[in-house]
C-alpha positions as CSV (number, residue, x, y, z in Angstrom):
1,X,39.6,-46.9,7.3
2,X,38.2,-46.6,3.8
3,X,36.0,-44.0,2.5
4,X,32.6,-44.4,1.4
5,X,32.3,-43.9,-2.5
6,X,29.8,-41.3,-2.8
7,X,26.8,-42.1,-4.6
8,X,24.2,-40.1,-7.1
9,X,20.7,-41.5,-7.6
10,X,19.3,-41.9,-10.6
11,X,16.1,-42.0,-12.4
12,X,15.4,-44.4,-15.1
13,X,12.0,-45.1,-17.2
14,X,11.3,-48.9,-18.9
15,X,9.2,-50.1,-20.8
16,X,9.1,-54.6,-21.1
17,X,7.0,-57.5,-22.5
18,X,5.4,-58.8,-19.7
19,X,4.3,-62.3,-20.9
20,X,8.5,-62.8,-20.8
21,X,8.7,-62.5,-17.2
22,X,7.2,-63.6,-13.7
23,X,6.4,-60.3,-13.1
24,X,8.2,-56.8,-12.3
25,X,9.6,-57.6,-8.9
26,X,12.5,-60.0,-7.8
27,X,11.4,-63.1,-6.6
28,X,13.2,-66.4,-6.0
29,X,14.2,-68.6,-9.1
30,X,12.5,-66.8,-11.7
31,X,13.1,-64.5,-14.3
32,X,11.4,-60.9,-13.3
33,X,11.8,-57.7,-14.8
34,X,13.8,-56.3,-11.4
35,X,16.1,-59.0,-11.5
36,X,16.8,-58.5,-15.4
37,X,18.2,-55.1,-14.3
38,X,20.0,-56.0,-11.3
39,X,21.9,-59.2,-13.2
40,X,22.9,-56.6,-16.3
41,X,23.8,-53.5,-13.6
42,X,26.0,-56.4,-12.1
43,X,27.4,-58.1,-14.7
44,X,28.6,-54.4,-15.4
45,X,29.8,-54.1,-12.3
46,X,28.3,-50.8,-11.3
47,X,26.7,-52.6,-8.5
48,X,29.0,-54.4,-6.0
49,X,29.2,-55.3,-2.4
50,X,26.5,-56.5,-0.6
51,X,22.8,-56.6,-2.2
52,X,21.2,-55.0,1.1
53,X,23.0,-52.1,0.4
54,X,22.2,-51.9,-3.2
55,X,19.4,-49.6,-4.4
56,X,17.3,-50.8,-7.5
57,X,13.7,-50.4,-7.2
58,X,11.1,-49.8,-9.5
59,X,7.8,-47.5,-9.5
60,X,4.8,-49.7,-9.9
61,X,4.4,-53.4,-9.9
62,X,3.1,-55.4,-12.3
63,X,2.4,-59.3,-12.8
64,X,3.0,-61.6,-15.2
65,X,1.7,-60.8,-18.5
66,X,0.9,-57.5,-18.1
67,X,2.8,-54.9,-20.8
68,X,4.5,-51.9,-20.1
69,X,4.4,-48.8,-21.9
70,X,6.1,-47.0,-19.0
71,X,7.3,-47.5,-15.7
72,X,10.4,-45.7,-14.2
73,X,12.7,-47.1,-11.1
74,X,16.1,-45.4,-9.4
75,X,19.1,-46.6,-8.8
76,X,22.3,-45.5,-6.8
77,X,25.5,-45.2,-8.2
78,X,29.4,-44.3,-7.7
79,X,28.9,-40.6,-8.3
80,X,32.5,-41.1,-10.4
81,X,31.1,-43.7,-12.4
82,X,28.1,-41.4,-13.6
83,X,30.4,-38.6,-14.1
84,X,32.4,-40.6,-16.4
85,X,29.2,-42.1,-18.6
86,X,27.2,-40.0,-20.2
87,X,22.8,-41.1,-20.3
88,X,24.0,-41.9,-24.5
89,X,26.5,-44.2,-23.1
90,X,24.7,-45.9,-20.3
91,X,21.5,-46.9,-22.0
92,X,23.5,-48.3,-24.7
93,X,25.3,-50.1,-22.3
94,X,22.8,-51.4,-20.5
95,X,20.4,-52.1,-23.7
96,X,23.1,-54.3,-25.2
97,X,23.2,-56.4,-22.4
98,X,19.5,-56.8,-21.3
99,X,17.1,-59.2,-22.7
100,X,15.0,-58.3,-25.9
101,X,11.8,-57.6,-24.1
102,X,13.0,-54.6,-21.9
103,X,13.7,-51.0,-23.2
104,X,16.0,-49.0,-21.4
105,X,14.1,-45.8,-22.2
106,X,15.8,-42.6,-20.2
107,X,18.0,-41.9,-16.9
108,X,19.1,-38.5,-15.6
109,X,20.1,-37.7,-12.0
110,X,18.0,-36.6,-9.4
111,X,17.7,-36.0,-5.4
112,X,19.0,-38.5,-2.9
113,X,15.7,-38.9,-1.8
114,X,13.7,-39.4,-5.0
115,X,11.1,-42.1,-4.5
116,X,9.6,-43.5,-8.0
117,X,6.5,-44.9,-5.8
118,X,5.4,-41.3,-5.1
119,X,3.7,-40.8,-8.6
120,X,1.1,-38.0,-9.7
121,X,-0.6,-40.5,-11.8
122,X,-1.0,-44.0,-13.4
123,X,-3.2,-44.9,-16.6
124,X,-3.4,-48.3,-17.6
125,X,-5.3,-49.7,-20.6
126,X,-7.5,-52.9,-21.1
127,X,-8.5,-54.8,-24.3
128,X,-11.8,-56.0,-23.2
129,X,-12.4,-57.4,-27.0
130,X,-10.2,-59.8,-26.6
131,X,-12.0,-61.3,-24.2
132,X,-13.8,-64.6,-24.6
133,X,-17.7,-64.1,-25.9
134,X,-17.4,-60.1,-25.6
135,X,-20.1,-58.4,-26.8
136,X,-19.7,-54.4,-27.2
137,X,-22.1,-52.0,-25.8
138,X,-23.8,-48.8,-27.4
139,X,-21.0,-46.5,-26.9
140,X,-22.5,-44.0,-24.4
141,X,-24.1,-46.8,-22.1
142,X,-20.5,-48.3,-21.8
143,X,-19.2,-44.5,-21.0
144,X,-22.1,-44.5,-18.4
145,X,-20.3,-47.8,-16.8
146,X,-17.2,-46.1,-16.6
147,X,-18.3,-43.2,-15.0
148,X,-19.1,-45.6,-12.0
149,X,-15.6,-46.2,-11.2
150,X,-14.4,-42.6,-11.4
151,X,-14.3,-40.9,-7.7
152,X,-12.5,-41.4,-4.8
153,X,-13.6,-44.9,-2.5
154,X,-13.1,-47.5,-0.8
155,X,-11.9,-50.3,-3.6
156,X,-11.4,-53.2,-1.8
157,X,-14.1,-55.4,-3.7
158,X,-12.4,-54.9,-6.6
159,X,-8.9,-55.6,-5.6
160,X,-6.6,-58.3,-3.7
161,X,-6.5,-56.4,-0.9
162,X,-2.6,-56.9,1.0
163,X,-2.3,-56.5,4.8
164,X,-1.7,-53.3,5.9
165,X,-2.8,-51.6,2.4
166,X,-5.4,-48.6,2.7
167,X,-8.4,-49.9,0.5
168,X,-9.2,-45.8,-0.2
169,X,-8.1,-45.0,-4.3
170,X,-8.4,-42.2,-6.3
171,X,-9.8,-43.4,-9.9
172,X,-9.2,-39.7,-11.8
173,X,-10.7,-40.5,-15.0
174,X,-11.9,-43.8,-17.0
175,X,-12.3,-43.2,-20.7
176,X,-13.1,-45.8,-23.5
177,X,-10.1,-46.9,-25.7
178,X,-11.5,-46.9,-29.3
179,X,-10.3,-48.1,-32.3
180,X,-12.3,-45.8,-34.8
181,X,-15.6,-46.5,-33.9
182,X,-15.0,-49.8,-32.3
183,X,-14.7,-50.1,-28.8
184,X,-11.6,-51.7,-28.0
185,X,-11.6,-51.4,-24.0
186,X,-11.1,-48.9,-21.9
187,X,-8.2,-46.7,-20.2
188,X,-8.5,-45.6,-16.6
189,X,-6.2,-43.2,-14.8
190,X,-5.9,-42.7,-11.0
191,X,-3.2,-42.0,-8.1
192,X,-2.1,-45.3,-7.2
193,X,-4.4,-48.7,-7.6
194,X,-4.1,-51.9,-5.3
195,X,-3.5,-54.9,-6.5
196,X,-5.3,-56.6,-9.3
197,X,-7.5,-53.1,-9.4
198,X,-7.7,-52.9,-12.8
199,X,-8.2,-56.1,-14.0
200,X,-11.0,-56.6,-11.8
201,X,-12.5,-53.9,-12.7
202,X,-12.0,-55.1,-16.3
203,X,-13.9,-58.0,-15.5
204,X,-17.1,-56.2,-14.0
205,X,-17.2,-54.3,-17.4
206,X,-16.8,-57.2,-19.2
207,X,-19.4,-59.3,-17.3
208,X,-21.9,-55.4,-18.0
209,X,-21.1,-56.4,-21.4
210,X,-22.1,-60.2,-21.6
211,X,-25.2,-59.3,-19.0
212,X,-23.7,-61.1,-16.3
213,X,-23.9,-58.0,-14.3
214,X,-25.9,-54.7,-13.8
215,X,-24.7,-51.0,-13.5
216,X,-26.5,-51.2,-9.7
217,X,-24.5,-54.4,-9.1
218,X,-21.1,-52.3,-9.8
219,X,-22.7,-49.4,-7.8
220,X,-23.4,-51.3,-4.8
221,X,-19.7,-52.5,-4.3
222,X,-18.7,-49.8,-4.8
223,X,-20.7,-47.9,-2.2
224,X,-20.8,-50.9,0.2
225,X,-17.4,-52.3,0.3
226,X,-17.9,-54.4,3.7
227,X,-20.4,-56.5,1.9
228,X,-18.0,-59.0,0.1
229,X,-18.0,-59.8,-3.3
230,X,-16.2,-61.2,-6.2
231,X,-16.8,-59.6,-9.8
232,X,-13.7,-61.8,-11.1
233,X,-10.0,-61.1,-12.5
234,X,-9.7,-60.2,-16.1
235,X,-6.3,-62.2,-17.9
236,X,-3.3,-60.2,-17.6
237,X,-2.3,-60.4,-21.0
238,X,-4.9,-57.8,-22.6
239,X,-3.6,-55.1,-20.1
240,X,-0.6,-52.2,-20.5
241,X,0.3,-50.0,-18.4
242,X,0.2,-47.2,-20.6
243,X,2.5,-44.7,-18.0
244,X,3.4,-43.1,-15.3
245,X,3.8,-39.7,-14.2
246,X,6.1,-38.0,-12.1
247,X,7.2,-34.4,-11.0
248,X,9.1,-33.3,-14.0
249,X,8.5,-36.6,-16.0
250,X,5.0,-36.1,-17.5
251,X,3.7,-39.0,-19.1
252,X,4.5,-38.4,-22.9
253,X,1.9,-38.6,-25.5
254,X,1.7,-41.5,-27.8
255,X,3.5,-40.4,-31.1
256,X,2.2,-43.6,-33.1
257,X,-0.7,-45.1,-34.5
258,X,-1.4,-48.6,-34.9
259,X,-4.3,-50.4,-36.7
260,X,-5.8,-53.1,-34.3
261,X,-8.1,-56.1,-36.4
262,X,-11.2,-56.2,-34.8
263,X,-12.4,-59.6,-33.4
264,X,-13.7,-62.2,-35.5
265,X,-18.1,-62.4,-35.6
266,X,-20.5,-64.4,-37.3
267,X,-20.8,-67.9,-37.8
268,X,-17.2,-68.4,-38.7
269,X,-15.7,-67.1,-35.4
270,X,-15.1,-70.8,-34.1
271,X,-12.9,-71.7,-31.4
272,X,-9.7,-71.9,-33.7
273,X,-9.8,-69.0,-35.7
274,X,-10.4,-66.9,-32.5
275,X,-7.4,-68.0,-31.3
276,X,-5.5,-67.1,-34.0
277,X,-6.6,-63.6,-34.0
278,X,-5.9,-63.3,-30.0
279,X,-2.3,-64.1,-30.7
280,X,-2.5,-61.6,-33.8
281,X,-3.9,-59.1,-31.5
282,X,-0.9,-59.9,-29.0
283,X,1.5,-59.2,-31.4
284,X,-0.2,-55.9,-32.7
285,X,0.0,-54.7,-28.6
286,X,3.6,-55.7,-28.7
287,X,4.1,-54.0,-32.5
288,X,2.4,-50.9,-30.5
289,X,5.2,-50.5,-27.4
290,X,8.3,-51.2,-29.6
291,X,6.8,-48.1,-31.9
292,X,6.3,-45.9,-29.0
293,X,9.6,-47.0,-27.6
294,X,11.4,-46.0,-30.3
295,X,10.6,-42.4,-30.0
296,X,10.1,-42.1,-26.5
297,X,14.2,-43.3,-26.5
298,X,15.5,-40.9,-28.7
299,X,19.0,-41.0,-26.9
300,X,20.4,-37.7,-26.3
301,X,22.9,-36.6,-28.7
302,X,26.5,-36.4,-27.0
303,X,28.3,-33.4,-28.2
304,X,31.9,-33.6,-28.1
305,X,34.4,-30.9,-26.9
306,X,36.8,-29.3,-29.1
307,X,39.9,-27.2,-27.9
């Protein structure tokens, strides 16, 4: 009878391009950030034998379009494989083999029972002013709307809401993201959010902004949450998730600043030339993560042996 291979687990943090995949997790005939890893893993054949007993998973889910600063995943190995590789050796491995858009940012090893979902915290980060016909608010009246969402309640009104899912989040702290003395959007931080959480509550601030809403609108979702409504679903493509933080994996401070163009106002912000500077602003978000990734991927330096 042949012996198991023991395995290690490992823990592994990304960052990726969402607009080049259907999303983080594997699905069916498309291209996904989960199945990027599993086809390179593969192709490297560190991960054989039937997929239901291969481990791969990743922290936090995110759809399509949606950035990532950080997320983390695990993945179980031959413990003789990872004794033979050192973390230098195996992100370069795996890097040369991925597609463009992900960075292979860290791995070390950790307990058998290490779960990546079980987070201390998440912050994500929204661009409201790349929203069409966003108008900015008076700086303390927009930290007034953010300060509704910060507590701990039931969310479902501003959420897809899956079967099964407790509606009760955290929301630990919602701050405004500036750019000088422009406000750009906002970053909010809390435990764990459901589904389309953020974006919707992107929306509500953006539809405070345009007067489409008022602060006791916000309130009384939030406050009511078996009276049903709909606030909207801000576009995935102005949102990063900025981190996540673990047990012995704080989320690391951003190391480098990028100049973001403000929108284009006045009589000469037509339809076209705002849609040039949207695809500008894309490409300064993206310019932002490969910056950060760079020094948040420092590999380890290997130090050879000597007799």
């Amino acid at each position: 009878m042949e012996v198991a291979e023991p395995k290690v687990r490992l823990f592994f943090r990304i960052g990726y391009l969402g607009d080049a995949f259907h999303g983080s997790q594997v699905q069916p005939d498309v291209k996904t950030v989960q199945g990027e890893l599993i086809r390179v893993f593969r192709a490297l054949k560190w991960l054989r034998g039937p997929e239901e007993d291969q481990v791969l998973v990743l922290s936090s889910r995110t759809d399509a379009g949606v950035h990532v600063r950080i997320n983390g995943g695990i993945v179980d190995l031959d413990a003789s494989l990872w004794q033979a590789l050192t973390p230098r050796k195996m992100i370069r491995a795996i890097d040369d083999r991925l597609d463009d858009n992900i960075a292979f940012l860290t791995v070390e090893e950790v307990e058998s029972d290490h779960n990546p979902r079980m987070a201390l915290h998440r912050v994500y980060r929204y661009r409201l002013e790349c929203m069409e016909f966003w108008q900015a608010p008076a700086l303390e009246e927009f930290k007034t709307w953010l300060n509704l969402f910060v507590g701990t309640y039931d969310a479902r009104n501003f959420a897809r809401l899956e079967e099964g899912k407790n509606p009760i989040r955290t929301v630990l702290d919602v701050q405004p993201w500036m750019d000088g003395d422009r406000i750009m959007g906002f970053e909010i931080k809390g435990e764990a959010f459901l589904w389309n959480q953020v974006r919707r509550t992107a929306n509500a601030l953006f539809r405070l902004a345009v007067g489409e809403l008022q602060p006791d609108d916000v309130k009384t979702a939030i406050d009511h949450p078996l009276q049903p409504v709909d606030f909207g679903v801000a576009p995935p493509e102005w949102l990063v998730l900025w981190g996540v933080a673990w047990e012995g994996a704080p989320l690391p401070p951003s190391t480098h600043s990028t100049s973001f163009s403000p929108p284009p106002v006045g009589r000469t912000a037509e339809r076209t030339r705002k849609a040039r500077w949207q695809r500008a602003a894309q490409h300064e978000l993206k310019s932002m993560l490969h910056n950060e990734w760079a020094t948040i991927g420092i590999l380890p330096i290997t130090r050879h042996r000597t007799s």
